[in-house]
C-alpha positions as CSV (number, residue, x, y, z in Angstrom):
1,X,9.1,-31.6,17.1
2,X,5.7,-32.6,15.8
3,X,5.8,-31.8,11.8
4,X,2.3,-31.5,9.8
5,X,2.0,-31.9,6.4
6,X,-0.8,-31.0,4.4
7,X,-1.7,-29.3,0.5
8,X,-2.1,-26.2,-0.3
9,X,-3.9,-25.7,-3.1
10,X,-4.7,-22.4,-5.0
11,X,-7.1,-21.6,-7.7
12,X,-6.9,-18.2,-10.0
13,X,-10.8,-16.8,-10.2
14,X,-10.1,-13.5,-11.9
15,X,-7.5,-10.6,-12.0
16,X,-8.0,-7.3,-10.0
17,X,-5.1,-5.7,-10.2
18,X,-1.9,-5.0,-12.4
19,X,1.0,-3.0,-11.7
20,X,4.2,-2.5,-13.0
21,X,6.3,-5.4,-11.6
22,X,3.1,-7.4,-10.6
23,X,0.0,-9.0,-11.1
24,X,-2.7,-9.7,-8.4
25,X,-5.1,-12.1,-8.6
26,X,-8.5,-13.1,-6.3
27,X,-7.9,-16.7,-5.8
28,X,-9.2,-19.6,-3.6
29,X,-7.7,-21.5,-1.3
30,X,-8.5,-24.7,-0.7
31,X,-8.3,-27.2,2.3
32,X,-9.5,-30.0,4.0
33,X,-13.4,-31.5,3.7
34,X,-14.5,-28.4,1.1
35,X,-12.7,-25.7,2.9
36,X,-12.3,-22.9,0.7
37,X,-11.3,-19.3,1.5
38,X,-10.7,-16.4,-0.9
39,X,-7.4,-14.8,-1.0
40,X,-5.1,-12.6,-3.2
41,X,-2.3,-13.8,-4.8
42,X,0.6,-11.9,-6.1
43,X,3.0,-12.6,-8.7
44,X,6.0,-11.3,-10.8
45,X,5.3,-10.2,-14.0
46,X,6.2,-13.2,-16.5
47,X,9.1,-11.2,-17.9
48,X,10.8,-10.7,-14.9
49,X,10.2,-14.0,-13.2
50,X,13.7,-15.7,-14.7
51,X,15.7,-12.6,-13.4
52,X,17.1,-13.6,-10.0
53,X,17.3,-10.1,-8.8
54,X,13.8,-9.4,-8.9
55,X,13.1,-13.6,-7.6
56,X,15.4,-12.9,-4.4
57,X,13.7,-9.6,-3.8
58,X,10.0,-11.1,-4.2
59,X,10.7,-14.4,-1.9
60,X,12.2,-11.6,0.3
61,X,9.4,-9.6,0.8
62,X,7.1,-12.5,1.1
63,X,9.5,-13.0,4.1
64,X,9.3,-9.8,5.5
65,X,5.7,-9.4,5.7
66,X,5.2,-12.8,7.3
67,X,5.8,-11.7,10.5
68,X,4.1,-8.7,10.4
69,X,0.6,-9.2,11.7
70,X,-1.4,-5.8,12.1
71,X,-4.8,-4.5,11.7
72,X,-2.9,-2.0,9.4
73,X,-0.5,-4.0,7.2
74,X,-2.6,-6.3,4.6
75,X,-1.2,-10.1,5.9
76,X,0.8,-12.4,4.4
77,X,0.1,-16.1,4.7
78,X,2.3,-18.3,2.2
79,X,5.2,-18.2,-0.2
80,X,4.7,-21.1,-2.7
81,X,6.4,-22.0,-6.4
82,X,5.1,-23.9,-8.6
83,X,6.5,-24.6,-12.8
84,X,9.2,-22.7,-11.6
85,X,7.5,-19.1,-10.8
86,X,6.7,-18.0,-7.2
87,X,3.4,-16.4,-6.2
88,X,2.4,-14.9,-2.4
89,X,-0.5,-15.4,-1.0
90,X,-2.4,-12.6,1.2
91,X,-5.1,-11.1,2.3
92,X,-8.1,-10.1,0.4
93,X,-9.0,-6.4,1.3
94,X,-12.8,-6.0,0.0
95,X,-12.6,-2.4,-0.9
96,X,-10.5,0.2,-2.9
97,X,-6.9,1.8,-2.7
98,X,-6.4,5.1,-1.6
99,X,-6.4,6.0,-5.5
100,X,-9.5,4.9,-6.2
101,X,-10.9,6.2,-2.9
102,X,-10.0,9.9,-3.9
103,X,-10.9,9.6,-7.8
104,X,-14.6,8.5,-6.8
105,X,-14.6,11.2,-4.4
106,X,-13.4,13.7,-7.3
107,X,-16.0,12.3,-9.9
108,X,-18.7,12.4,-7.4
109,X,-18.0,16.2,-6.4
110,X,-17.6,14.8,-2.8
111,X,-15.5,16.4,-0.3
112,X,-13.4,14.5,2.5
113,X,-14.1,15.3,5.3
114,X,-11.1,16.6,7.6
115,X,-11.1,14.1,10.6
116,X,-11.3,11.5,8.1
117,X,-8.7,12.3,5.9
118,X,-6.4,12.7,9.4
119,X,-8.2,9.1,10.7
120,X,-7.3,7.7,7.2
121,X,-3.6,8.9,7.7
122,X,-3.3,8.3,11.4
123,X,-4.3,4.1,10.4
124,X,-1.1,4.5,7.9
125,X,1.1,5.8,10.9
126,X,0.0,2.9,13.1
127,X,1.0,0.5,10.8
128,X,4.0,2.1,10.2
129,X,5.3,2.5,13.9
130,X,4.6,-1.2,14.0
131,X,6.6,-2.1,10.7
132,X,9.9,0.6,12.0
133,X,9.5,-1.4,15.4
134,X,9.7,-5.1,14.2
135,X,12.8,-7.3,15.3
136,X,14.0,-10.7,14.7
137,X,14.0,-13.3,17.0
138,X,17.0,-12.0,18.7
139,X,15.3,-9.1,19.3
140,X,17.3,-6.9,17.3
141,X,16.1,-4.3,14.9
142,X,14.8,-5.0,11.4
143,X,15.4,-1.1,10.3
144,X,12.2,-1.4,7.8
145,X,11.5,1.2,5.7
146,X,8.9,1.0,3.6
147,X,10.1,3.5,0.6
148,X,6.7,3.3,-1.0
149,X,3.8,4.9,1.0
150,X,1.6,6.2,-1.5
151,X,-2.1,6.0,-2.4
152,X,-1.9,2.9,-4.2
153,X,-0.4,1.4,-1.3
154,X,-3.3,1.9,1.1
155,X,-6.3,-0.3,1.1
156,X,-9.6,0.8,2.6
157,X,-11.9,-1.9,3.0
158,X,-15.7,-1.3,2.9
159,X,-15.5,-2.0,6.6
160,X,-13.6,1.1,7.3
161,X,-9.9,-0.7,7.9
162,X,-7.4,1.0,6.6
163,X,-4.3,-1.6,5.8
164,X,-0.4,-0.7,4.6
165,X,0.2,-3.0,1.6
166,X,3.3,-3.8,-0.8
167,X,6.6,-4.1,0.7
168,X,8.2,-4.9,-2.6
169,X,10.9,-1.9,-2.5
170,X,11.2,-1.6,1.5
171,X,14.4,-1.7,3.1
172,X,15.4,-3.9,5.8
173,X,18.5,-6.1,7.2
174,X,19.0,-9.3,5.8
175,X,15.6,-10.2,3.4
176,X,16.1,-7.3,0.9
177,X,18.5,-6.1,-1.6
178,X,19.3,-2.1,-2.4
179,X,21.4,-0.4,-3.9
180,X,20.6,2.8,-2.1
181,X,23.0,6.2,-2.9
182,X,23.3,4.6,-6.6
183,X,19.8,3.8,-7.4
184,X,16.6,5.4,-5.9
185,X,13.5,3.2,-5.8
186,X,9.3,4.6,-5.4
187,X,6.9,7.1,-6.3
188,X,8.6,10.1,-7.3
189,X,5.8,12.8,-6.4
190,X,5.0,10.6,-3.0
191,X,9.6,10.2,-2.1
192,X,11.1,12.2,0.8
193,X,13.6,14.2,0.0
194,X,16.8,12.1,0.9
195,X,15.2,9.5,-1.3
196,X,15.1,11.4,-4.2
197,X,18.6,12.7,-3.9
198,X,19.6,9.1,-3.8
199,X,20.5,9.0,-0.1
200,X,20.5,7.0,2.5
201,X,16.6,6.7,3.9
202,X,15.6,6.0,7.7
203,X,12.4,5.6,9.2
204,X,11.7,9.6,8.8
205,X,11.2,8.7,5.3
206,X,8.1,7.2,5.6
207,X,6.7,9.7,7.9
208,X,7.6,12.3,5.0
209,X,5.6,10.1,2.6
210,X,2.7,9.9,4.9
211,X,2.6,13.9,5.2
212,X,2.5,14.3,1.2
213,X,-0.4,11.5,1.7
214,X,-2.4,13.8,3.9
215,X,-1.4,16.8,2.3
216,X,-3.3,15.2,-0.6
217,X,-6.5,14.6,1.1
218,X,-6.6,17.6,2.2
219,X,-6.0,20.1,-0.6
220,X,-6.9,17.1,-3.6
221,X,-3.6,17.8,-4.8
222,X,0.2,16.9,-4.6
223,X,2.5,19.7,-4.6
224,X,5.3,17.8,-5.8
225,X,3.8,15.7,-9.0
226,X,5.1,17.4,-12.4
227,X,5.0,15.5,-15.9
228,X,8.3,13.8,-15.8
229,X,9.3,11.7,-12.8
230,X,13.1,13.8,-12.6
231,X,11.1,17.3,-11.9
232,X,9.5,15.1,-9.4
233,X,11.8,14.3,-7.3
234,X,13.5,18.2,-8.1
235,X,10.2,19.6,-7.0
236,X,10.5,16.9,-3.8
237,X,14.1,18.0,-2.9
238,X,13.7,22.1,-3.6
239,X,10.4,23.2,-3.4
240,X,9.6,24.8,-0.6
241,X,6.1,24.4,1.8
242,X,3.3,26.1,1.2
243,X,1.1,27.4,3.6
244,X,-1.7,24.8,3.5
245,X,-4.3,27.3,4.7
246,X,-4.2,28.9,1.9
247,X,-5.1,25.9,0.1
248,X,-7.9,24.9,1.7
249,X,-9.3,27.3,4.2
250,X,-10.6,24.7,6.7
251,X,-7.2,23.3,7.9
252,X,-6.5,24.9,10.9
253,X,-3.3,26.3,12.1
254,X,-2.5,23.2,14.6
255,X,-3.1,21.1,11.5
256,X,-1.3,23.3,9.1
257,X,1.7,23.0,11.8
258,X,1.4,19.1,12.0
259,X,2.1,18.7,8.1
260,X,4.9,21.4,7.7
261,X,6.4,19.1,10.7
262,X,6.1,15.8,9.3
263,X,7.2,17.2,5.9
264,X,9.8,19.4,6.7
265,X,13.2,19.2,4.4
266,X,15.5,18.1,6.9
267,X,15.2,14.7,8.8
268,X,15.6,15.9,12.3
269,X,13.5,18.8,11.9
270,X,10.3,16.2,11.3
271,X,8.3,13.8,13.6
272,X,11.2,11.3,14.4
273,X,9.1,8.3,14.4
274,X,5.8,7.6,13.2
275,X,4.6,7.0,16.4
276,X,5.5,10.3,17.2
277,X,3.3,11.4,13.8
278,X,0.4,9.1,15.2
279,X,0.2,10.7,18.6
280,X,-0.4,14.3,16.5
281,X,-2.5,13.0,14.9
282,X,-4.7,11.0,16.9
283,X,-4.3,14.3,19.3
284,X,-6.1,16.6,16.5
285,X,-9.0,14.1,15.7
286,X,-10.0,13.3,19.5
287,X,-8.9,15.9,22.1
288,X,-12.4,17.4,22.0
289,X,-14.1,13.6,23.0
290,X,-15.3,11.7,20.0
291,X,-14.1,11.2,16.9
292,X,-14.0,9.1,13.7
293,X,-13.8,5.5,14.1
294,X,-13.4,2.4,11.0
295,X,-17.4,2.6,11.2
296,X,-17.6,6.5,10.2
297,X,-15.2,5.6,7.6
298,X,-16.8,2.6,6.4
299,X,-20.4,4.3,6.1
300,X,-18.9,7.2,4.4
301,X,-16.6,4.4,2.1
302,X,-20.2,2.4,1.2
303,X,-22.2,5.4,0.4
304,X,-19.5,6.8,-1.9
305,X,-19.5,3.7,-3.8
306,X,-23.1,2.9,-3.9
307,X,-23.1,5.8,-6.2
308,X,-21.9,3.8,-8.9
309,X,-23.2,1.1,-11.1
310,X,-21.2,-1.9,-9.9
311,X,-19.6,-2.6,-13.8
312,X,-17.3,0.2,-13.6
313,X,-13.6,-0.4,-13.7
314,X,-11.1,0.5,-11.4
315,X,-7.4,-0.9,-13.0
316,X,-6.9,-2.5,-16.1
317,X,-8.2,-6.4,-16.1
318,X,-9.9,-5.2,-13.0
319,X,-13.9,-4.9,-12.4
320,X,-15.2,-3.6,-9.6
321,X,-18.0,-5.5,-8.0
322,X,-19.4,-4.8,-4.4
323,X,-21.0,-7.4,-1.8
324,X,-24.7,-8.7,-1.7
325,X,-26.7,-5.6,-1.4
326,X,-24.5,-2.9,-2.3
327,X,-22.5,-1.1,-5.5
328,X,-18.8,-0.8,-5.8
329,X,-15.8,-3.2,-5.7
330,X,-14.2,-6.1,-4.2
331,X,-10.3,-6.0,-4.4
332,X,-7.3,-7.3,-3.1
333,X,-3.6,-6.2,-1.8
334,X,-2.1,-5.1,-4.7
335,X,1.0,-3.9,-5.9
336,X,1.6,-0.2,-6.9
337,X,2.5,1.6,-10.3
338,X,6.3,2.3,-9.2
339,X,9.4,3.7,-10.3
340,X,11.4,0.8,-9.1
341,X,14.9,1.2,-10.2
342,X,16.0,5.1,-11.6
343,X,19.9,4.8,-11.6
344,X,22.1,8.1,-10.7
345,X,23.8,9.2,-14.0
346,X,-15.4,-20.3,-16.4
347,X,-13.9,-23.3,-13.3
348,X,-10.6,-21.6,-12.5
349,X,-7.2,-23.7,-12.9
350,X,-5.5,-25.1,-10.0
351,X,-2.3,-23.0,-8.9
352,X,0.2,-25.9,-9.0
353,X,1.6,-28.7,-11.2
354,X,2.2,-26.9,-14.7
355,X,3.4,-23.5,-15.4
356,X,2.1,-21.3,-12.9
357,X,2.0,-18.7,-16.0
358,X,-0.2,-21.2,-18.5
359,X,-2.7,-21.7,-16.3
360,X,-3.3,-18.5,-15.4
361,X,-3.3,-17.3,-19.5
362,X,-5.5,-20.7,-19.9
363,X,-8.1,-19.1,-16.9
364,X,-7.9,-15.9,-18.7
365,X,-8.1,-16.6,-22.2
């Protein structure tokens, strides 16, 4: 076997995103003969990166999500360490999270259209029946679950791709650690039901989680978020569907049917696999001929944005700023604001050598 060895060298340029477990920073990558290419680069908050739990879990999903290359899922293309801490490197997304996406559209009195809002949700579902699909090299099943399919969790770039991001809570054999049916990890208001009754999650999970997504986009509003995360995941496991026609007269009864399916109470009563949710859904947008396409969506995506003056923030540490030409933002993958463990009862510093902690305070300073 012919070996290569080379250096991979990383410098921090600004932050663009903090969570709760994570920070993600727009870094370069440099190579060979000037090479440079801009990346994202993800790392555990300093105060959890000497706990092994949450060190195993991180190098796990790095793992995870190197293998999974798809126009949907935002790539993964190293796991490095360096003064001890560990960082991933991934793809850059220039755009906005699904968050942002609707909070622009709410502050600019726009509405979203309904083929979008099903083409923004039927991207999700591809990258999903790709991710519940995956094997190893034997060919046997990974059983991923992503446990976390949420707004923040879906990038739109300004070119209209839609892309799956953070794997940090998913579920799958032999890269990640859960303590499933004693804790209960995610977004409350955006958890299927068995995941908020601490249960064991499947697959169907995720196509739950992608209903309540569209169910959002379509109405502006998520039946299930209360205050407190506990009435939450009450309102996830008890409440009952509404008709969505009633809250917003332009879905139609097909599509009305479609989300009481994916979101129905009971497992076996939904779509059984998100491919299963995709063909629905790509059914409703172009059984009449044309429909959307990642250009309708990335027109509709720039004009929003070009609204805006480009200073405005989006995340805290975060300023959006748009390419030549245009207003808005550039931002990377990201990690999410999540409930991750709820248990029943001037020139930028080089990414290696010293603490990769002090030179990112020294760059930010």
């Amino acid at each position: 076997m012919t070996s290569i060895s080379g250096e991979l060298r990383y410098e921090i340029v600004r932050k663009i995103y903090e969570g709760g477990m994570g920070i993600v920073y727009e870094g370069l990558q440099h190579g060979s003969r000037g090479f440079q290419k801009r990346v994202a680069i993800k790392v555990i908050r300093e105060k959890y990166a000497r706990q092994p739990e949450f060190i195993e879990n991180f190098i796990g999903e790095a793992k995870l999500v190197a293998d999974l290359i798809h126009t949907n899922i935002v790539q993964t293309y190293h796991l490095g360490e360096t003064g001890g801490a560990c960082y991933i490197c991934m793809e850059l997304i220039r755009g906005v999270n699904l968050e942002q996406f609707c909070e622009q559209l709410h502050q600019r009195g726009r509405k979203l259209p309904i083929e979008l809002a099903v083409f923004i949700v039927s991207r999700v579902a591809r990258g999903l029946a790709y991710a519940h699909a995956k094997t190893d090299r034997d060919g046997n099943l990974l059983g991923i679950v992503h446990r976390d399919v949420s707004p923040k969790n879906i990038m739109i770039a300004f070119e209209g791709d839609v892309k799956l991001t953070d794997f940090g809570i998913a579920k799958a054999r032999g890269f990640l650690k859960d303590k499933e049916g004693e804790e209960v990890a995610g977004k409350p208001e955006y958890m299927s039901p068995e995941q908020a009754d601490f249960q064991i999650t499947d697959k169907r999970s995720d196509v739950f989680s992608a209903g309540i997504v569209l169910s959002v986009l379509l109405t502006g509003q998520n039946i299930f978020k209360c205050s407190a995360a506990e009435e939450s995941r009450q309102r996830v496991v008890e409440c009952r569907l509404p008709d969505f026609r009633e809250m917003n007269p332009e879905i139609d009864p097909r599509l009305n049917q479609l989300l009481q399916k994916a979101m129905a109470r009971m497992p076996a009563d939904r779509f059984q696999t998100a491919e299963e949710l995709l063909y629905e859904l790509e059914y409703f947008i172009y059984h009449r001929g044309y429909g959307p396409t990642n250009e309708t969506l990335g027109k509709f995506i720039r004009e929003l944005f070009a609204e805006e003056p480009a200073s405005r923030k989006v995340a805290r540490g975060g300023t959006m700023k748009m390419p030549s030409g245009t207003k808005g933002s550039t931002r990377g993958t990201q990690t999410g604001s999540t409930t991750r463990s709820t248990t029943r009862s001037k020139t930028p510093a080089p990414v290696r050598g010293s603490s990769l902690f002090d030179q990112i305070k020294k760059k930010l300073r």
